[in-house]
mmCIF file of the N, C-alpha and C atoms, coordinates in Angstrom:
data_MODEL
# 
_entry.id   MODEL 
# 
loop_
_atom_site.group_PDB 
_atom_site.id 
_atom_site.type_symbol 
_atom_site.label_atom_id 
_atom_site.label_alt_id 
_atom_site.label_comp_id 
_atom_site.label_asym_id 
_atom_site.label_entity_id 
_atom_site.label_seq_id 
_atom_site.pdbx_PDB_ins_code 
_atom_site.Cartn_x 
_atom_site.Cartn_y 
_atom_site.Cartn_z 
_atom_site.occupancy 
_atom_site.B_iso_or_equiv 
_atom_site.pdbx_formal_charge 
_atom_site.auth_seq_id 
_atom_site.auth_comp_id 
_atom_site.auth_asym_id 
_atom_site.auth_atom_id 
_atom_site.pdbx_PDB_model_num 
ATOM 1   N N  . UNK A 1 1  ? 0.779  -1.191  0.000   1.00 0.00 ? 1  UNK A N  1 
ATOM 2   C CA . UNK A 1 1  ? 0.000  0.000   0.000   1.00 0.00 ? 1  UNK A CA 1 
ATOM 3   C C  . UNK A 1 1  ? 0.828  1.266   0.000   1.00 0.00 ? 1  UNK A C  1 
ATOM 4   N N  . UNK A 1 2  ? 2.238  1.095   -0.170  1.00 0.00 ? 2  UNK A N  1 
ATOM 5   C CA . UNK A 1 2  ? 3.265  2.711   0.229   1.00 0.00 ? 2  UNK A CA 1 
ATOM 6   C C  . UNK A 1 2  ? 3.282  2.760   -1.441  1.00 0.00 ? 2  UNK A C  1 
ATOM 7   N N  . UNK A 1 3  ? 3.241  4.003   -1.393  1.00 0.00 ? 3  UNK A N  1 
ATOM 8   C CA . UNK A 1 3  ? 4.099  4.541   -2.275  1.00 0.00 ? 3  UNK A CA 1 
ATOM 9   C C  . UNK A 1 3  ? 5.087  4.642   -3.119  1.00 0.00 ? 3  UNK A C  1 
ATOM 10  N N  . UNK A 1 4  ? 5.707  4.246   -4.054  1.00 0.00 ? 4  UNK A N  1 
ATOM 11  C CA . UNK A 1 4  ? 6.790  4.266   -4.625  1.00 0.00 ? 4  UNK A CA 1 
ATOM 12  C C  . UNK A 1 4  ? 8.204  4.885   -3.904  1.00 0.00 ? 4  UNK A C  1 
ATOM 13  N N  . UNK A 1 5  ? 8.299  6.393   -3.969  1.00 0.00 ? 5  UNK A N  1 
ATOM 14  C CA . UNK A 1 5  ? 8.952  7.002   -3.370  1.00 0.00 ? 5  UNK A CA 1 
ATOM 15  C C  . UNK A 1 5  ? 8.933  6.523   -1.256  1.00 0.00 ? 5  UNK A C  1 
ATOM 16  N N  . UNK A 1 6  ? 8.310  6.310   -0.872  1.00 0.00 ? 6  UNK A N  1 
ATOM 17  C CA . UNK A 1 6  ? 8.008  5.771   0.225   1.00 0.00 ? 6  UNK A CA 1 
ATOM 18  C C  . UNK A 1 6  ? 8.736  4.588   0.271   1.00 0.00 ? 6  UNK A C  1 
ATOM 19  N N  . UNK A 1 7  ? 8.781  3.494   -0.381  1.00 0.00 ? 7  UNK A N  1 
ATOM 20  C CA . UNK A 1 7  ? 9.241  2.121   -0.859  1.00 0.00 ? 7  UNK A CA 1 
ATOM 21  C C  . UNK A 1 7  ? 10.839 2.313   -0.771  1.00 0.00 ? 7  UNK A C  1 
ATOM 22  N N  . UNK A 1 8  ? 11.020 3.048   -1.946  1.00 0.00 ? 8  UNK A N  1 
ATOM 23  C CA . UNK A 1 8  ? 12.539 3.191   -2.555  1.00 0.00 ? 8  UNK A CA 1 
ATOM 24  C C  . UNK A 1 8  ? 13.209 3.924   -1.180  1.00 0.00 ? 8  UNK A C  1 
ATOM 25  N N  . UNK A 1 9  ? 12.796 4.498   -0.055  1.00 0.00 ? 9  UNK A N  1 
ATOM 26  C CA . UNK A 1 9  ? 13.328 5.397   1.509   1.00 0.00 ? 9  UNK A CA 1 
ATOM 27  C C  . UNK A 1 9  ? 13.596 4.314   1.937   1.00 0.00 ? 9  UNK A C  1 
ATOM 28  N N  . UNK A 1 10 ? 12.245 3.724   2.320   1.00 0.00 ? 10 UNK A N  1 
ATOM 29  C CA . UNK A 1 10 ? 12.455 1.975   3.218   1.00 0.00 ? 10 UNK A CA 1 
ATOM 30  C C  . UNK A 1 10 ? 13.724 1.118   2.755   1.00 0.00 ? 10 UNK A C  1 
ATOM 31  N N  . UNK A 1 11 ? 13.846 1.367   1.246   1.00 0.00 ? 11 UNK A N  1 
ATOM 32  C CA . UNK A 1 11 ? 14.916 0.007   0.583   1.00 0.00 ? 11 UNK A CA 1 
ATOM 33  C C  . UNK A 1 11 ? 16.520 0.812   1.012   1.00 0.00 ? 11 UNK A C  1 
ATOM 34  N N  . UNK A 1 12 ? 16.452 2.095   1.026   1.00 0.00 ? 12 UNK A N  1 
ATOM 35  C CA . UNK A 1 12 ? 17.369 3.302   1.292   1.00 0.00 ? 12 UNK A CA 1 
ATOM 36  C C  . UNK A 1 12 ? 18.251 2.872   -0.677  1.00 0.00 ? 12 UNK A C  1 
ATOM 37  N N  . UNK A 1 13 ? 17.188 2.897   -1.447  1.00 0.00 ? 13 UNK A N  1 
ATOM 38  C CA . UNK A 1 13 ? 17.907 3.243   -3.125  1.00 0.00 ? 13 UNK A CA 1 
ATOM 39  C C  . UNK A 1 13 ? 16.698 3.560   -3.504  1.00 0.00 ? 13 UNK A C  1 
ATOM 40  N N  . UNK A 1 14 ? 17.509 4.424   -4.556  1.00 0.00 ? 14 UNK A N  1 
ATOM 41  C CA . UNK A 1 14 ? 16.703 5.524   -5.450  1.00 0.00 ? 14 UNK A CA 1 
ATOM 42  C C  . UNK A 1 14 ? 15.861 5.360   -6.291  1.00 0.00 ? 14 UNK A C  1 
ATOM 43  N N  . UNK A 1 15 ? 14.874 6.027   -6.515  1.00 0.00 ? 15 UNK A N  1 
ATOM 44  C CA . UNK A 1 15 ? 13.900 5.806   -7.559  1.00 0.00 ? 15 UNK A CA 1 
ATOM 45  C C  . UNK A 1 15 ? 14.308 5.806   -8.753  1.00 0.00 ? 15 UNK A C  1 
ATOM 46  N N  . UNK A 1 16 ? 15.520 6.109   -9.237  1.00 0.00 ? 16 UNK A N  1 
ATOM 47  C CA . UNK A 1 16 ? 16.017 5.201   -10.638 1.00 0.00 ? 16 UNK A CA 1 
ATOM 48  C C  . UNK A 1 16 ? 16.152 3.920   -10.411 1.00 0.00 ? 16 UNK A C  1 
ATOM 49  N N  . UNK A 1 17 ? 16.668 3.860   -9.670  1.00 0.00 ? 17 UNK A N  1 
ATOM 50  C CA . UNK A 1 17 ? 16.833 2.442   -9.419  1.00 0.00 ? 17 UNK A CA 1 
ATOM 51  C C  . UNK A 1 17 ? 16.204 1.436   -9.094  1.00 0.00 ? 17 UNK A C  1 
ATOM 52  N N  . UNK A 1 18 ? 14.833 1.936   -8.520  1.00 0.00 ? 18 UNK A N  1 
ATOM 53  C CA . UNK A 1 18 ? 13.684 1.166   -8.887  1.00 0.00 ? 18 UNK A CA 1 
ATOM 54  C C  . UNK A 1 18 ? 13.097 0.839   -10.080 1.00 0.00 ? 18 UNK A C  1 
ATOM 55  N N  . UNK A 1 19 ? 12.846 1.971   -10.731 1.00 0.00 ? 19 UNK A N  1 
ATOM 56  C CA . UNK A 1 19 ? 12.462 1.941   -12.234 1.00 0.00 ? 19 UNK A CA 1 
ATOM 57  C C  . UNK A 1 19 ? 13.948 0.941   -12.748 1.00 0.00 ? 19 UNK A C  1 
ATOM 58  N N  . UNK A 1 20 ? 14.510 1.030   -12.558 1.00 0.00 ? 20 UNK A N  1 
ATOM 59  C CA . UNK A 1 20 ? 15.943 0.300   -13.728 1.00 0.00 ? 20 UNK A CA 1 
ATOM 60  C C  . UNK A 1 20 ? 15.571 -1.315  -13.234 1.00 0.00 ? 20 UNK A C  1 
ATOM 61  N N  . UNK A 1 21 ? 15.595 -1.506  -11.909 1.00 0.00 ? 21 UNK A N  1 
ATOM 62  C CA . UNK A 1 21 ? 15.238 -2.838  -12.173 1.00 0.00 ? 21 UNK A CA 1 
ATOM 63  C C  . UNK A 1 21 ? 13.764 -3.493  -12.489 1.00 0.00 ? 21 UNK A C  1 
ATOM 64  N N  . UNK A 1 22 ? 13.179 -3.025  -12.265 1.00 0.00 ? 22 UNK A N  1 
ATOM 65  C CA . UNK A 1 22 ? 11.990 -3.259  -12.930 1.00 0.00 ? 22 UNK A CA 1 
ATOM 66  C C  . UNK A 1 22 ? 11.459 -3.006  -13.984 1.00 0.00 ? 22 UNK A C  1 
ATOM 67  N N  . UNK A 1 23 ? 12.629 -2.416  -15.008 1.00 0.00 ? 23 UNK A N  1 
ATOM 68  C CA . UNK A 1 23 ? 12.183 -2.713  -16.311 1.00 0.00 ? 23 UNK A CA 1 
ATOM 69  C C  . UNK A 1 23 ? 13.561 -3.881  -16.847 1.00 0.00 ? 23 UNK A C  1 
ATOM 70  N N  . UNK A 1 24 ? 13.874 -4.472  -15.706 1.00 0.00 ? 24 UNK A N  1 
ATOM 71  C CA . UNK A 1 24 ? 14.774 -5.589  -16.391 1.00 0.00 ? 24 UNK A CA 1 
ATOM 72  C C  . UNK A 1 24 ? 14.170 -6.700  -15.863 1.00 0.00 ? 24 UNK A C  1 
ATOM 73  N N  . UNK A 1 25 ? 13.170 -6.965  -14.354 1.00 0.00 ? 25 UNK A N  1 
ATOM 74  C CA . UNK A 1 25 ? 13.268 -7.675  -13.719 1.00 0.00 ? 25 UNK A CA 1 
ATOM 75  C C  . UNK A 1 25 ? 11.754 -7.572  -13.798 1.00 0.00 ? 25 UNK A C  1 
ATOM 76  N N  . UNK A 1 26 ? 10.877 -6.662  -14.150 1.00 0.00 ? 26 UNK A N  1 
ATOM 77  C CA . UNK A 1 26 ? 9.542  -6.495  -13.922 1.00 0.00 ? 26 UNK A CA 1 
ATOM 78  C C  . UNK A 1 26 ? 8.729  -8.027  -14.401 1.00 0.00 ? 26 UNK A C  1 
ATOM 79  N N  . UNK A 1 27 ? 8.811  -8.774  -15.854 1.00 0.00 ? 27 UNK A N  1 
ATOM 80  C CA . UNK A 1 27 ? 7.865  -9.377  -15.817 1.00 0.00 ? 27 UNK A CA 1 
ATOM 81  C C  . UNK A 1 27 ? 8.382  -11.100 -15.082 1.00 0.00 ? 27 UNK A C  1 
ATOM 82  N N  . UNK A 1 28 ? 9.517  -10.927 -14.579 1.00 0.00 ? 28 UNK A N  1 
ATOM 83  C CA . UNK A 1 28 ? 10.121 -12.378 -13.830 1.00 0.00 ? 28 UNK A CA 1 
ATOM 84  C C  . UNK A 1 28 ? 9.654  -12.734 -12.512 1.00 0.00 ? 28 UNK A C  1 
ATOM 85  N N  . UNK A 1 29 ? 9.415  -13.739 -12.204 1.00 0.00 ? 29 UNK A N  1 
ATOM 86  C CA . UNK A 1 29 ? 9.330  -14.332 -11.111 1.00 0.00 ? 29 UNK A CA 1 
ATOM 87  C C  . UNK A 1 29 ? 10.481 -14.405 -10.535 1.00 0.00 ? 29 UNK A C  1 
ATOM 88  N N  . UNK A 1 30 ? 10.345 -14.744 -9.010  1.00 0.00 ? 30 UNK A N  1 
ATOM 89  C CA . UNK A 1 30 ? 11.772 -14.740 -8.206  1.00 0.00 ? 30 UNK A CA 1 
ATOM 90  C C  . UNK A 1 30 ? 13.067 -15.429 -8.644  1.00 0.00 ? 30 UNK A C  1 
ATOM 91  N N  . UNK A 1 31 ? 12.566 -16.797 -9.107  1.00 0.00 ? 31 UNK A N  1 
ATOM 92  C CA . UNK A 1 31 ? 13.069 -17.832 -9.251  1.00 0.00 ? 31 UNK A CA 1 
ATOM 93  C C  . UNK A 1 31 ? 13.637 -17.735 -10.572 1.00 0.00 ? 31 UNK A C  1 
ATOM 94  N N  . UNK A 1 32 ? 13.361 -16.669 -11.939 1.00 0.00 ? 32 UNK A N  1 
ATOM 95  C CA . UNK A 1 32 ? 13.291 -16.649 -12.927 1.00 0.00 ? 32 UNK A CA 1 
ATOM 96  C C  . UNK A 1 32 ? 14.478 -15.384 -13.116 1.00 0.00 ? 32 UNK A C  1 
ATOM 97  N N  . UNK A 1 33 ? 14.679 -14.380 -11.898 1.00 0.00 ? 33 UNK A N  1 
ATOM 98  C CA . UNK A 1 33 ? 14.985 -13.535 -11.908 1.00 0.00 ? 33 UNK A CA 1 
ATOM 99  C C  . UNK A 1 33 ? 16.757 -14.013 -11.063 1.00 0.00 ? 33 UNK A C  1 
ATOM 100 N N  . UNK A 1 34 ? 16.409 -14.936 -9.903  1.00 0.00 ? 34 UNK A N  1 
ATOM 101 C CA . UNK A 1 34 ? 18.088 -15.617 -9.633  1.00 0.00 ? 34 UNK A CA 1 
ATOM 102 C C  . UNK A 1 34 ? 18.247 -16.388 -10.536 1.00 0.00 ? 34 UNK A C  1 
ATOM 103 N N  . UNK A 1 35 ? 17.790 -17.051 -11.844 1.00 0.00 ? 35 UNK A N  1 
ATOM 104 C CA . UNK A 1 35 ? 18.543 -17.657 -12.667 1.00 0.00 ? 35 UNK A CA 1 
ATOM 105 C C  . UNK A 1 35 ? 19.261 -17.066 -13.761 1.00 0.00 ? 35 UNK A C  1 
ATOM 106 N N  . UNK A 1 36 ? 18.573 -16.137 -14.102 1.00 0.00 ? 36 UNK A N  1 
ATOM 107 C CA . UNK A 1 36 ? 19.379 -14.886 -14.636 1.00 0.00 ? 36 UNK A CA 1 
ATOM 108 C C  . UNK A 1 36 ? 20.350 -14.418 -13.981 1.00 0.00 ? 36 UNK A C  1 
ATOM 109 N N  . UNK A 1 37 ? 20.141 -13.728 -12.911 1.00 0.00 ? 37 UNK A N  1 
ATOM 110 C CA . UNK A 1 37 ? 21.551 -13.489 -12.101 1.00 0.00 ? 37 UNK A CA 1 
ATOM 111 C C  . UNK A 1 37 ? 22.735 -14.795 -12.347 1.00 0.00 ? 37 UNK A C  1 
ATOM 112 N N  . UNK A 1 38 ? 22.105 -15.891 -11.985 1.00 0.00 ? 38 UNK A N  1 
ATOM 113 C CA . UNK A 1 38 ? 23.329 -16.793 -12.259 1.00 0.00 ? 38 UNK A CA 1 
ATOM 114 C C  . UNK A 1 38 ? 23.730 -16.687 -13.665 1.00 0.00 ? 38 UNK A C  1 
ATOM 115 N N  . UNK A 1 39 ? 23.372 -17.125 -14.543 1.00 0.00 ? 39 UNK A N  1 
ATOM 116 C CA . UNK A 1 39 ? 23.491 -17.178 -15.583 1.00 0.00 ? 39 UNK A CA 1 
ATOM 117 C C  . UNK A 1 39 ? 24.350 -15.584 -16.246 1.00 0.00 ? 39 UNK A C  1 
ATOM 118 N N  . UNK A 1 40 ? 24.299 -14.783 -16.076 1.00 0.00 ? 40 UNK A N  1 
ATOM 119 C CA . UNK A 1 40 ? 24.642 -13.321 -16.191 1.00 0.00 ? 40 UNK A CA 1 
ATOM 120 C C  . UNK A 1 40 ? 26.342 -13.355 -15.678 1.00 0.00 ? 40 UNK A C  1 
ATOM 121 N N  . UNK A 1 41 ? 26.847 -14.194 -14.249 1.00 0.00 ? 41 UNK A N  1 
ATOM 122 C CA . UNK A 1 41 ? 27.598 -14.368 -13.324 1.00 0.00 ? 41 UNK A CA 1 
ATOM 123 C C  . UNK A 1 41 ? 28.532 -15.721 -14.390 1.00 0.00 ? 41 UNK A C  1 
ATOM 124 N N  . UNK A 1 42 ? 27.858 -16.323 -14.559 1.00 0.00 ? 42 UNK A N  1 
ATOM 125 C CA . UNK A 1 42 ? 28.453 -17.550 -15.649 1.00 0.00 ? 42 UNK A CA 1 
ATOM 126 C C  . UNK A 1 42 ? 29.341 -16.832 -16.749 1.00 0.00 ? 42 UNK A C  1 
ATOM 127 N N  . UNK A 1 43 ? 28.083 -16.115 -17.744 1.00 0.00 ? 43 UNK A N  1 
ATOM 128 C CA . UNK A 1 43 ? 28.420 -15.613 -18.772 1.00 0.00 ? 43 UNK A CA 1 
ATOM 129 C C  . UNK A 1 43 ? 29.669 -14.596 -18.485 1.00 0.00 ? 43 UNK A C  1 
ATOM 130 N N  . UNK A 1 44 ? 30.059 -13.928 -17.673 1.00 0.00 ? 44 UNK A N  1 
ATOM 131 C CA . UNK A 1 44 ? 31.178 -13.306 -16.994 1.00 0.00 ? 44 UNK A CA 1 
ATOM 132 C C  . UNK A 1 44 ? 32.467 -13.915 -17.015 1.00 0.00 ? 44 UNK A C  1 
ATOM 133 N N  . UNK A 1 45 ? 32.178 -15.072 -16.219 1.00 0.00 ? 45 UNK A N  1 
ATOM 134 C CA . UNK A 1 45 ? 33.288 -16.092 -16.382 1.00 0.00 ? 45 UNK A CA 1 
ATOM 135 C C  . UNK A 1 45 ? 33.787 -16.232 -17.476 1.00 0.00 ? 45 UNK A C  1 
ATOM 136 N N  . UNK A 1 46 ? 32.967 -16.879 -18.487 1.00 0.00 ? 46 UNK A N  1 
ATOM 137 C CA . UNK A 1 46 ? 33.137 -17.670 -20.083 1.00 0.00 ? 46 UNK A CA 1 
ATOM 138 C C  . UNK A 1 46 ? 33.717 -16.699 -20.619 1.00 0.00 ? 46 UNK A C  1 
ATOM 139 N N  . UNK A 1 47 ? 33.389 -15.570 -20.362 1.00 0.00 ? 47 UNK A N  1 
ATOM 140 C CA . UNK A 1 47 ? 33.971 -14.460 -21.232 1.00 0.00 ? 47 UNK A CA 1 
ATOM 141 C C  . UNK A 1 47 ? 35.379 -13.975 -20.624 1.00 0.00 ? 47 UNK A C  1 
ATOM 142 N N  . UNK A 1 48 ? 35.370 -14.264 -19.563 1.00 0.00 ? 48 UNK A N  1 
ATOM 143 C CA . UNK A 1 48 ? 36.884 -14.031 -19.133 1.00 0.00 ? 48 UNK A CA 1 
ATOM 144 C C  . UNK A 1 48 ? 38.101 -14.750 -19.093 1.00 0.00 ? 48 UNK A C  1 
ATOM 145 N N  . UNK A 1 49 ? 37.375 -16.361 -19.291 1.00 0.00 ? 49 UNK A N  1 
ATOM 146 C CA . UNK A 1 49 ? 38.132 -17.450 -19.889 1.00 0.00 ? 49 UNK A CA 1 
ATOM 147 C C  . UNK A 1 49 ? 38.637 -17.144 -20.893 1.00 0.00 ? 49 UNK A C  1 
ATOM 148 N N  . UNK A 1 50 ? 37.730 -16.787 -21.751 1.00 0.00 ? 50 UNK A N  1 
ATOM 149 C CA . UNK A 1 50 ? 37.771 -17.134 -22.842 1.00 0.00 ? 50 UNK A CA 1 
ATOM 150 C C  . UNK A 1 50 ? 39.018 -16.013 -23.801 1.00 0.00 ? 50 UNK A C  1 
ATOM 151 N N  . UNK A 1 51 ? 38.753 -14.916 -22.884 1.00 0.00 ? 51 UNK A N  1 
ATOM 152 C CA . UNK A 1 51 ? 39.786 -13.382 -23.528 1.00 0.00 ? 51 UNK A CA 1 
ATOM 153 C C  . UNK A 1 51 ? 40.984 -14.061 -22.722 1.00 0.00 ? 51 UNK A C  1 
ATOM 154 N N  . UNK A 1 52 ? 41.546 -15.226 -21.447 1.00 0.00 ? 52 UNK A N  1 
ATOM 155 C CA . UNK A 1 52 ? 42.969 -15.387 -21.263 1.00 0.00 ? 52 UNK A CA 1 
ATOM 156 C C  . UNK A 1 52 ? 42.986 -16.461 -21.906 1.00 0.00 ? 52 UNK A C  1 
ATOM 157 N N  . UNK A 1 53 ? 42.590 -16.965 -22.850 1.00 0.00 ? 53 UNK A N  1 
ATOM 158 C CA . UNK A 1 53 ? 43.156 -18.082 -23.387 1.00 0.00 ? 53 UNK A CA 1 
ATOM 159 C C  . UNK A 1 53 ? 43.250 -17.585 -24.720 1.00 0.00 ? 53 UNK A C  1 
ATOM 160 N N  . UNK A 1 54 ? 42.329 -16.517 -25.154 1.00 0.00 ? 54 UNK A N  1 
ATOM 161 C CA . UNK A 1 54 ? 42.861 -15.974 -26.468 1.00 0.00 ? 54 UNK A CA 1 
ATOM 162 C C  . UNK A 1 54 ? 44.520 -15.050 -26.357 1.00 0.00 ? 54 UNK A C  1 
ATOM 163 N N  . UNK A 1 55 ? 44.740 -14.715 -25.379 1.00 0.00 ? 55 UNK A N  1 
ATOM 164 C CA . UNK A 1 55 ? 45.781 -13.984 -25.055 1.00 0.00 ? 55 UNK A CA 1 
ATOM 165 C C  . UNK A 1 55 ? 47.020 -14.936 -24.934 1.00 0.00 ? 55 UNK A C  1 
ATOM 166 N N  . UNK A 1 56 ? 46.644 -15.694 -24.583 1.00 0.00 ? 56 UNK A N  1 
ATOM 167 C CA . UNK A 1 56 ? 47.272 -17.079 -24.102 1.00 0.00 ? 56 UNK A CA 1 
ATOM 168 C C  . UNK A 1 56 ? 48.145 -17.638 -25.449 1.00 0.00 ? 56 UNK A C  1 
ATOM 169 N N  . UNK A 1 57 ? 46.855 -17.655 -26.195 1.00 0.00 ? 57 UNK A N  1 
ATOM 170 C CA . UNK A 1 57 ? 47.544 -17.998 -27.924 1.00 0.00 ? 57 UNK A CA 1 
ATOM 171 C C  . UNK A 1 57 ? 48.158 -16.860 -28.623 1.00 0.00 ? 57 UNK A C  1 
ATOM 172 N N  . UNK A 1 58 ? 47.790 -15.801 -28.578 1.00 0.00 ? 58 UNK A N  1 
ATOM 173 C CA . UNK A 1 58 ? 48.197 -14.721 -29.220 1.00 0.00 ? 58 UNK A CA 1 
ATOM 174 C C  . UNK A 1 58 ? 50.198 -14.661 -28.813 1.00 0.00 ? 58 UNK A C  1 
ATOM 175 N N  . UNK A 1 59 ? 50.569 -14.880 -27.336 1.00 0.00 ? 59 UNK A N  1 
ATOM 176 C CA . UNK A 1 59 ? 51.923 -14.884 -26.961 1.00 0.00 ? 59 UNK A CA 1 
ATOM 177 C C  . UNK A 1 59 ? 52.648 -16.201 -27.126 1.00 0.00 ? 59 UNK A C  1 
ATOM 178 N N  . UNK A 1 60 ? 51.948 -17.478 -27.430 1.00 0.00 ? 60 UNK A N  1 
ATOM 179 C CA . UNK A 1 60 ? 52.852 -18.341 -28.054 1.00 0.00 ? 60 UNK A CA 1 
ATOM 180 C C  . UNK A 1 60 ? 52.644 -18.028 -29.769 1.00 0.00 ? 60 UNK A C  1 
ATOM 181 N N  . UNK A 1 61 ? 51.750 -17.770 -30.341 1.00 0.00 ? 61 UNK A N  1 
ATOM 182 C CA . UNK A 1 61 ? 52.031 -17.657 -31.504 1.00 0.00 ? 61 UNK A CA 1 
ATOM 183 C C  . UNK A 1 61 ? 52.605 -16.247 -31.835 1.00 0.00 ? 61 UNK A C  1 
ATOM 184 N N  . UNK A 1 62 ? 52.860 -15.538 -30.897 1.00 0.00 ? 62 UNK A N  1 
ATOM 185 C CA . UNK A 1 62 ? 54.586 -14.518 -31.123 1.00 0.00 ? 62 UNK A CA 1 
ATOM 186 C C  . UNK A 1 62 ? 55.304 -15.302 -30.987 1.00 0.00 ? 62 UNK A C  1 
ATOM 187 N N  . UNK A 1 63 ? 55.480 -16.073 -29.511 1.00 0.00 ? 63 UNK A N  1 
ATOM 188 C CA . UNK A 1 63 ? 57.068 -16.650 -29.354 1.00 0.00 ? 63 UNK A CA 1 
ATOM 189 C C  . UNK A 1 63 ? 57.460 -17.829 -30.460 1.00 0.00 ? 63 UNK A C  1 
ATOM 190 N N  . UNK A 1 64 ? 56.682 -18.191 -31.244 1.00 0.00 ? 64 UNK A N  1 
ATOM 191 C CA . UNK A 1 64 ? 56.865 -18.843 -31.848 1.00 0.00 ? 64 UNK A CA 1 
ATOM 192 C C  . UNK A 1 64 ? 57.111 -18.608 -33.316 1.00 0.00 ? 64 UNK A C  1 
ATOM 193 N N  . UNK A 1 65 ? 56.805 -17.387 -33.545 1.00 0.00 ? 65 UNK A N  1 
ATOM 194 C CA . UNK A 1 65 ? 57.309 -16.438 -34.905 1.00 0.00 ? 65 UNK A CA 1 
ATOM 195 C C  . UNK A 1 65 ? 58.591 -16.336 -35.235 1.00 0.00 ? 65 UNK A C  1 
ATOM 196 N N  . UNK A 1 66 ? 59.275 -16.757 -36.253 1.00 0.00 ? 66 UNK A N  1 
ATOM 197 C CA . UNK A 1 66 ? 60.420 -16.902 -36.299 1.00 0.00 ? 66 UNK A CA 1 
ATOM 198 C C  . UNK A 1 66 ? 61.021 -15.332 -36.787 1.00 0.00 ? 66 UNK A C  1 
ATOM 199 N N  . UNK A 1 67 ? 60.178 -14.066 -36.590 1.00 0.00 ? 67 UNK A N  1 
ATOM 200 C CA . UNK A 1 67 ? 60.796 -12.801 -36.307 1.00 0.00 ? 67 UNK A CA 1 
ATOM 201 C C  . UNK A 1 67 ? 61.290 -12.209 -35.028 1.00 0.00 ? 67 UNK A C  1 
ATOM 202 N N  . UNK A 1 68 ? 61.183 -13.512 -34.053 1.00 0.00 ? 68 UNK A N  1 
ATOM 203 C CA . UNK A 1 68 ? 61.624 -13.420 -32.623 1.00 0.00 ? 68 UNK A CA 1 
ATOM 204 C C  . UNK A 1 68 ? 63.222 -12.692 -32.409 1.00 0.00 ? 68 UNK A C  1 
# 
């Protein structure tokens, strides 16, 4: 029954920040909304794997350039 602005005092964050997640999080269920989080947290990883192992190749295939 509060208010928006009332709500966002209680949470102590801002009414952007209400609006921001609830237009990412608005039509999810709880359960729908931590699997995303995980999944979001995953995709982080993979992508950070994935840029040191490209880096990874990029410095043996220098050291391995015979303009060494």
């Amino acid at each position: 029954g509060l208010k928006v602005p009332q709500v966002c005092k209680k949470l102590e964050v801002t009414e952007q920040t209400y609006y921001r997640w609830r237009k990412k999080y608005g039509g999810l269920r709880m359960d729908q909304a931590k699997r995303l989080k995980e999944l979001e947290r995953e995709n982080a990883r993979l992508k950070k794997l994935l840029a040191e192992a490209e880096l990874d190749k990029a410095i043996l295939r220098e050291a391995a350039s015979p303009n060494c």
